[in-house]
VEXDREN-2710 file (C-alpha; in Angstrom, 1 decimal):
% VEXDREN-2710
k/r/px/py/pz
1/UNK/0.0/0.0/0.0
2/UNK/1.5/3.2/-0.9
3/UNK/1.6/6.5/1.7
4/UNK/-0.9/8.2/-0.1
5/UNK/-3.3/5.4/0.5
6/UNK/-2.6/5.9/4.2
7/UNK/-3.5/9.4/4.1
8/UNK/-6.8/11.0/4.3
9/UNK/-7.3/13.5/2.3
10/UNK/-10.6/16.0/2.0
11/UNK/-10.6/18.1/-1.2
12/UNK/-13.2/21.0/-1.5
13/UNK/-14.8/22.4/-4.2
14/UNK/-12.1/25.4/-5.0
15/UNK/-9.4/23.3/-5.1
16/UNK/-10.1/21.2/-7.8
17/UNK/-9.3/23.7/-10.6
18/UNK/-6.3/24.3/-9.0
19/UNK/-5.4/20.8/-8.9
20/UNK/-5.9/20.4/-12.9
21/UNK/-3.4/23.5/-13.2
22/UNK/-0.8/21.7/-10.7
23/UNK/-0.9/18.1/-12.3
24/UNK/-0.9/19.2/-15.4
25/UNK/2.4/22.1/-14.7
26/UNK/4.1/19.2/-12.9
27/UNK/3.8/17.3/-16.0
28/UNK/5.1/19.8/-18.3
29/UNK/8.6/18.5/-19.3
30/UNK/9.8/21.3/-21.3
31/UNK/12.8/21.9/-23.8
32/UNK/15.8/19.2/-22.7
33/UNK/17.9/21.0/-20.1
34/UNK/21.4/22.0/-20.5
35/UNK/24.1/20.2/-18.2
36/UNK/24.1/21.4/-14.3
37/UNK/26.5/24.8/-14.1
38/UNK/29.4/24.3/-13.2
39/UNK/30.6/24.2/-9.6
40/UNK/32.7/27.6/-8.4
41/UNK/33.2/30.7/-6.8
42/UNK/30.7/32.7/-9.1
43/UNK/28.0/30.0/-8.2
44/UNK/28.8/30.1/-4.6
45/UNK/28.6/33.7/-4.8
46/UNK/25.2/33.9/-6.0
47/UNK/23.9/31.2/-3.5
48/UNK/25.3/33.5/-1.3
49/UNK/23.4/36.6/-2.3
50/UNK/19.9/34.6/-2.5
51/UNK/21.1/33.5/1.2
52/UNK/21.6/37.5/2.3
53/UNK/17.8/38.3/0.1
54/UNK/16.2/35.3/1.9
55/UNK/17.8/36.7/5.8
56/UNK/16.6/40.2/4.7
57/UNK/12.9/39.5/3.7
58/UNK/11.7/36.4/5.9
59/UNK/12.8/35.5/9.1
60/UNK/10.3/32.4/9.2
61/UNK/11.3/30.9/5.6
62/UNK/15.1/31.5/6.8
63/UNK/15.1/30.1/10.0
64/UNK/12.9/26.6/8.6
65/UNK/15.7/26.4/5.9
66/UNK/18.6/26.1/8.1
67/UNK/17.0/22.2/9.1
68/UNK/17.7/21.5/5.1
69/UNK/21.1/19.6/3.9
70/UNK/23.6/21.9/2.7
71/UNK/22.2/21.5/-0.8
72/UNK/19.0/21.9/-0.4
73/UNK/19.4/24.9/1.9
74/UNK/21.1/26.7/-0.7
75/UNK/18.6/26.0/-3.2
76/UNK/15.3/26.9/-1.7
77/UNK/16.9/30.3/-0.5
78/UNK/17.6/30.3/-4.6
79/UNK/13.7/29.7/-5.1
80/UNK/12.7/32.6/-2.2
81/UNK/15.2/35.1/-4.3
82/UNK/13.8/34.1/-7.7
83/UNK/10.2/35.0/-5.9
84/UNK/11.1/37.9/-4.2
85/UNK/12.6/39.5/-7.3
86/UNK/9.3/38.6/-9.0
87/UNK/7.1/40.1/-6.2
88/UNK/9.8/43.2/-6.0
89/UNK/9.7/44.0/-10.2
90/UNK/5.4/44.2/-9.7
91/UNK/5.4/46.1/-6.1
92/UNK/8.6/48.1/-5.9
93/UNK/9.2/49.5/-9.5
94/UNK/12.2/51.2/-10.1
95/UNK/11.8/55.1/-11.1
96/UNK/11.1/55.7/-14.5
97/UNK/8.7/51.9/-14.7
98/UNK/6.0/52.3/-12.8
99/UNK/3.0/52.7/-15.1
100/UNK/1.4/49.0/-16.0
101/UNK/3.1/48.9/-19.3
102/UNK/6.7/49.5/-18.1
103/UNK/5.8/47.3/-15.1
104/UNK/4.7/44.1/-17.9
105/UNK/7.8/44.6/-19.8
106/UNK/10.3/44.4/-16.7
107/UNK/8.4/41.3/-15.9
108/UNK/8.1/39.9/-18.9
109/UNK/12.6/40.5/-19.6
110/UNK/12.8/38.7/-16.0
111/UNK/10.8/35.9/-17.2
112/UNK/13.0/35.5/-20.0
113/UNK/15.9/35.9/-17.7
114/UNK/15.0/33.8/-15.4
115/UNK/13.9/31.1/-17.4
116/UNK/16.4/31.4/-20.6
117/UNK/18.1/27.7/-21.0
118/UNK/21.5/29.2/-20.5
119/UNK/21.9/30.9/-17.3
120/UNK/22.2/34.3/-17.1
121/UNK/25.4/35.3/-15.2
122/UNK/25.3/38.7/-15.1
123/UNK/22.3/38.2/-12.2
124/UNK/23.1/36.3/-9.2
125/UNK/19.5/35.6/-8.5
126/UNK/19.2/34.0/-12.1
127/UNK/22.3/32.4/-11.9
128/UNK/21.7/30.5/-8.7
129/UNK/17.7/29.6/-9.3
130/UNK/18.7/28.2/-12.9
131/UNK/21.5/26.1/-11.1
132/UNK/18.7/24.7/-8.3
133/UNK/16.4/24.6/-11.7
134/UNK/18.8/21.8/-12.8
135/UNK/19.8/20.0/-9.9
136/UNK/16.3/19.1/-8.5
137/UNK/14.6/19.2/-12.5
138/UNK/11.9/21.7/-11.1
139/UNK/9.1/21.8/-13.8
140/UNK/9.7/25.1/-15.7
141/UNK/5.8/25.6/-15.5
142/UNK/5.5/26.0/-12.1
143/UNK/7.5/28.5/-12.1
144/UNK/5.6/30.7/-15.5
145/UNK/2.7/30.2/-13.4
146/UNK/4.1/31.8/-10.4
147/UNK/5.7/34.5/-12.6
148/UNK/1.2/34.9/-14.4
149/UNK/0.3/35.2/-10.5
150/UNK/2.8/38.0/-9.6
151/UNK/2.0/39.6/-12.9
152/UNK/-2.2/39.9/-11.4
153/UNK/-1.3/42.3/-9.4
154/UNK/-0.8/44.9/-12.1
155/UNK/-4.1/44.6/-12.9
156/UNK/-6.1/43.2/-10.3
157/UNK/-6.9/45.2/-7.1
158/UNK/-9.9/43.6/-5.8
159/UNK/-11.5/40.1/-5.5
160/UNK/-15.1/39.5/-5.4
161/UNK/-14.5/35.6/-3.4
162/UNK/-13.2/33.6/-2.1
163/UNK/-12.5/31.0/-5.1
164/UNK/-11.0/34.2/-6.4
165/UNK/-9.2/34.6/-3.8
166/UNK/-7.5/31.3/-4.1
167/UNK/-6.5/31.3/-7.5
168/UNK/-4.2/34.3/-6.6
169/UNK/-3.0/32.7/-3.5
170/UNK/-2.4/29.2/-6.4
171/UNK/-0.2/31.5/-8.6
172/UNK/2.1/33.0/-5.8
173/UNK/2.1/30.7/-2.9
174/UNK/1.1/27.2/-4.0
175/UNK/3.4/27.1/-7.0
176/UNK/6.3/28.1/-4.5
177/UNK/5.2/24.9/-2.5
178/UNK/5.4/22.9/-5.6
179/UNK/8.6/23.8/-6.6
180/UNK/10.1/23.6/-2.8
181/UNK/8.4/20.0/-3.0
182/UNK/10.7/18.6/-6.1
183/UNK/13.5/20.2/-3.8
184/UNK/13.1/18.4/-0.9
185/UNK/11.9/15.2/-2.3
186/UNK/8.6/13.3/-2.5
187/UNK/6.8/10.4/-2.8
188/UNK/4.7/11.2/-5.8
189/UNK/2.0/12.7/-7.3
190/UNK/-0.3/12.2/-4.2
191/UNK/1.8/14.6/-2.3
192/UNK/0.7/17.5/-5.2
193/UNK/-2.4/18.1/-3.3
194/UNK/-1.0/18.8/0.9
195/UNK/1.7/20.9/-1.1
196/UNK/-1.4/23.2/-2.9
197/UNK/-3.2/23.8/0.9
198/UNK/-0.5/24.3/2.5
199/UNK/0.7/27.2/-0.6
200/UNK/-2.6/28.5/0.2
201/UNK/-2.5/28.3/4.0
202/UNK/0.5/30.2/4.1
203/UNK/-0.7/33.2/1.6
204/UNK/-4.0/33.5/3.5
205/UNK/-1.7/34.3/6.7
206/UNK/0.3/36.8/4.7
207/UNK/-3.4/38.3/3.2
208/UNK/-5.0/38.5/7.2
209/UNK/-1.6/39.6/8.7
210/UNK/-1.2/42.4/6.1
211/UNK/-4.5/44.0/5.4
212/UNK/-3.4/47.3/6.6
213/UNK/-0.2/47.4/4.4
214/UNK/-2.0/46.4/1.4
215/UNK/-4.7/48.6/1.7
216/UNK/-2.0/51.5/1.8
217/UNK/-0.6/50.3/-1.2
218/UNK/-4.2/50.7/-2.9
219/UNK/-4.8/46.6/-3.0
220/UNK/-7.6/44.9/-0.6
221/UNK/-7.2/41.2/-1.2
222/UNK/-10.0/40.1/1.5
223/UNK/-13.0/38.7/-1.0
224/UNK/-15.9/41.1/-0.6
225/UNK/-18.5/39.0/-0.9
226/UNK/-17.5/37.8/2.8
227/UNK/-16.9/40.9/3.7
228/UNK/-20.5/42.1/3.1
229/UNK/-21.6/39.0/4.4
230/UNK/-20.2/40.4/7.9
231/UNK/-21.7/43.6/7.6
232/UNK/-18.2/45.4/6.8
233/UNK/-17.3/47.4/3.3
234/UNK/-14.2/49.1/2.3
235/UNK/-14.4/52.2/4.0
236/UNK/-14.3/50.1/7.6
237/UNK/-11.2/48.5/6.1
238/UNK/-9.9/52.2/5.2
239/UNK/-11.2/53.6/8.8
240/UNK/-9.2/50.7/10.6
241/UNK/-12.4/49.5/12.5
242/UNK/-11.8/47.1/14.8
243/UNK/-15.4/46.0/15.9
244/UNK/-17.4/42.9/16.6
245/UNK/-17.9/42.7/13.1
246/UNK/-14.1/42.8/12.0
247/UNK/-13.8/40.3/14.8
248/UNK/-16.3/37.6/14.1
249/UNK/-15.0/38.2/10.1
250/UNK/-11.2/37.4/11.1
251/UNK/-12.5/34.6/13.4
252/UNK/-14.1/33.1/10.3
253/UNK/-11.3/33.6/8.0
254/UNK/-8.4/32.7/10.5
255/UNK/-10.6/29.2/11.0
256/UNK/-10.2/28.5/7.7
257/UNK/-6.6/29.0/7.3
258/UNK/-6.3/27.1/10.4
259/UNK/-8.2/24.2/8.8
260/UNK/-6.0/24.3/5.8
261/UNK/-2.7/24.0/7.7
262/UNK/-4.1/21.1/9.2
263/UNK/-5.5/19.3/6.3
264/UNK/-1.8/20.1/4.6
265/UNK/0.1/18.7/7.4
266/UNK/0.1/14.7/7.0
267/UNK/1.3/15.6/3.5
268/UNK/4.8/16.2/5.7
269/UNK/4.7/12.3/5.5
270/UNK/5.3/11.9/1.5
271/UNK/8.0/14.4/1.6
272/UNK/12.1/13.0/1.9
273/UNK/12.7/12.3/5.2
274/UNK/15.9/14.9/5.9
275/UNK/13.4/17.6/4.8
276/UNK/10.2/17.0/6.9
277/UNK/11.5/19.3/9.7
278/UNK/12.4/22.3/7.8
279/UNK/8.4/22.2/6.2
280/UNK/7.1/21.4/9.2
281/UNK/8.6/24.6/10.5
282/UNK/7.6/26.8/7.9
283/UNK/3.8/25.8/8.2
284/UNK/4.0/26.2/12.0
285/UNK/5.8/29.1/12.3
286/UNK/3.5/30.7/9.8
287/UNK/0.7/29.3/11.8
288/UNK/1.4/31.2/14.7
289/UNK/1.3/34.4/12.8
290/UNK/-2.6/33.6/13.4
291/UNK/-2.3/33.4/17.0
292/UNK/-0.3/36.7/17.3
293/UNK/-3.1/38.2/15.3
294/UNK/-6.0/37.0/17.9
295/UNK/-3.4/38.4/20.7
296/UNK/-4.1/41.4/19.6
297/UNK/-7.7/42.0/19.2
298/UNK/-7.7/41.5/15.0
299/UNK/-5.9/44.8/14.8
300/UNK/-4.0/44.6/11.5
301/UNK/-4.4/47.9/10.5
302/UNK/-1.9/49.9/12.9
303/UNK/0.5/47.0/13.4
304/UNK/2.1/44.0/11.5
305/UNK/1.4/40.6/13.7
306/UNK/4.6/38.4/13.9
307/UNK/6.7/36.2/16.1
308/UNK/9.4/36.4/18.2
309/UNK/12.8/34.8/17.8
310/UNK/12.2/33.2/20.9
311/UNK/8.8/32.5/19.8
312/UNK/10.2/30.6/17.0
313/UNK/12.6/28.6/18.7
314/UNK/10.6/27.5/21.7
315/UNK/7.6/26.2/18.8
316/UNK/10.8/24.0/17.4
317/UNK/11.0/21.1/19.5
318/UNK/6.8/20.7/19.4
319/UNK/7.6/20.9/15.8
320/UNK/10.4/18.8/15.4
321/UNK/7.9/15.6/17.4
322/UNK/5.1/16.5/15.0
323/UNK/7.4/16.1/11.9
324/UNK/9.1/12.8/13.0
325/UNK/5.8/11.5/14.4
326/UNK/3.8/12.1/11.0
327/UNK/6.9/10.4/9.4
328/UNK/7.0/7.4/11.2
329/UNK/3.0/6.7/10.8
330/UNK/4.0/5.5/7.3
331/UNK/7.8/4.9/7.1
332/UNK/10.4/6.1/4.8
333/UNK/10.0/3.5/2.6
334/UNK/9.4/3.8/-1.1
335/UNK/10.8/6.2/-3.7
336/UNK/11.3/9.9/-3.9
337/UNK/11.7/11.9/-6.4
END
């Protein structure tokens, strides 16, 4: 019996078009790749500098990586720098490109960039992400569908649900998961699914813990069908109401993420054994993100909810149990990829 037939596993109703779009990117082979780059100071270098953009921008997604193997370390930091720079070319424009036009075309030359068969030395982001590209044979669609989800929020300032709602959070979170996944190591296609919840688990925390900042920036990505279904509108989200109706509409959508991060979690079972404790960490110390919000009376309008260091490291050894517990409910038999 394989691990996946060990697992349960409850699908709703919004996932299952993002499901077709994940099996059928993981199956997208692409052009035959060139040989792995060559070993060296210059790659070294730029593993270096996605290391420094990966301690600069996220404490959490650092901190998880360190449990990794040397290899894999370096390459996931690779993966958050080739993301970041996405995000960054959309949401921080450099002078001189920030109407929509100017915004498409620096996207569309990273794309290129960062996706070009021979890697592109002059950037030590591209250079490094097309070397982990290689190594771990990371299906080139994943990551043009991650690049089509950055490139929404040009265009796309509002969403009306949730279904919406998740097919942004499938284009920049879930597609990070799924190219993490062929990092780390997994069992098989059964595994796709945990990896797409947990993608959008973690983006829902990053959407509740940053409504303030986003609304600043002239982008409300809460679905406002929900929103009106609590009684709220925009101009409470612009007024920076905290009320019994913000409160019972967090409570509802901080249940739901909470759900997800549950449901995603025996998928840390079909994942390679040396790299169930570093995803195991990301999830939980995104979790608690949550829990910092509810500390604070849903207020995520004057202040931006996170965790401690210490908060961090005294989660790890509850953490650590989980991982090795969910691991050893099925074994580390069988192949990975």
């Amino acid at each position: 019996m394989s691990k996946g037939a060990l697992i349960a596993l409850k699908i709703h109703d919004w996932e299952r078009p993002l499901l077709t779009l994940a099996y059928e990117a993981g199956r997208a082979c692409g052009p035959e790749p060139l040989p792995r780059i060559r070993d060296g100071k210059e790659l070294d270098s730029a593993y270096d500098f996605c290391e420094a953009v990966t301690a600069a921008n996220s404490q959490s997604f650092f901190t998880a990586s360190r449990f990794l193997p040397r290899d894999k370390r370096r390459s996931v930091r690779a993966l958050y720098a080739f993301c970041r720079k996405s995000d960054d070319i959309v949401d921080k424009p450099s002078a001189g490109k920030r109407d929509p036009e100017a915004v498409r075309d620096a996207l569309d030359s990273w794309r290129t960039r960062a996706l070009v068969q021979a890697a592109d030395r002059r950037d030590p982001v591209a250079l490094a992400w097309s070397d982990a590209r290689r190594r771990y044979a990371i299906p080139y669609r994943y990551a043009e569908q991650l690049i089509q989800g950055v490139a929404r929020d040009i265009s796309y300032r509002r969403y009306e649900t949730f279904e919406d709602v998740t097919t942004y959070c499938y284009g920049v979170a879930a597609t990070v998961g799924l190219m993490s996944m062929h990092i780390i190591g997994f069992s098989g296609a059964e595994a796709i699914p945990f990896a797409l919840k947990l993608g959008v688990a973690l983006q829902l925390t990053n959407i509740l813990r940053d409504v303030g900042e986003d609304w600043r920036e002239g982008r409300l990505y809460l679905p406002l069908k929900e929103l009106r279904d609590y009684g709220l509108c925009e101009e409470d989200i612009e007024a920076g109401v905290v009320d019994d109706r913000w409160r019972a509409f967090m409570r509802f959508q901080i249940g739901r993420a909470r759900q997800l991060y549950e449901e995603a979690w025996p998928g840390i079972a079909l994942l390679h054994a040396d790299g169930r404790f570093a995803i195991g960490a990301a999830a939980d110390l995104y979790r608690a993100i949550l829990a910092d919000i509810e500390a604070h009376d849903y207020d995520v309008f004057s202040r931006r909810a996170h965790v401690s260091m210490f908060g961090k490291l005294r989660r790890l050894p509850m953490i650590w149990w989980r991982s090795k517990r969910e691991g050893g409910r099925t074994g580390d038999g069988g192949p990975h990829r």
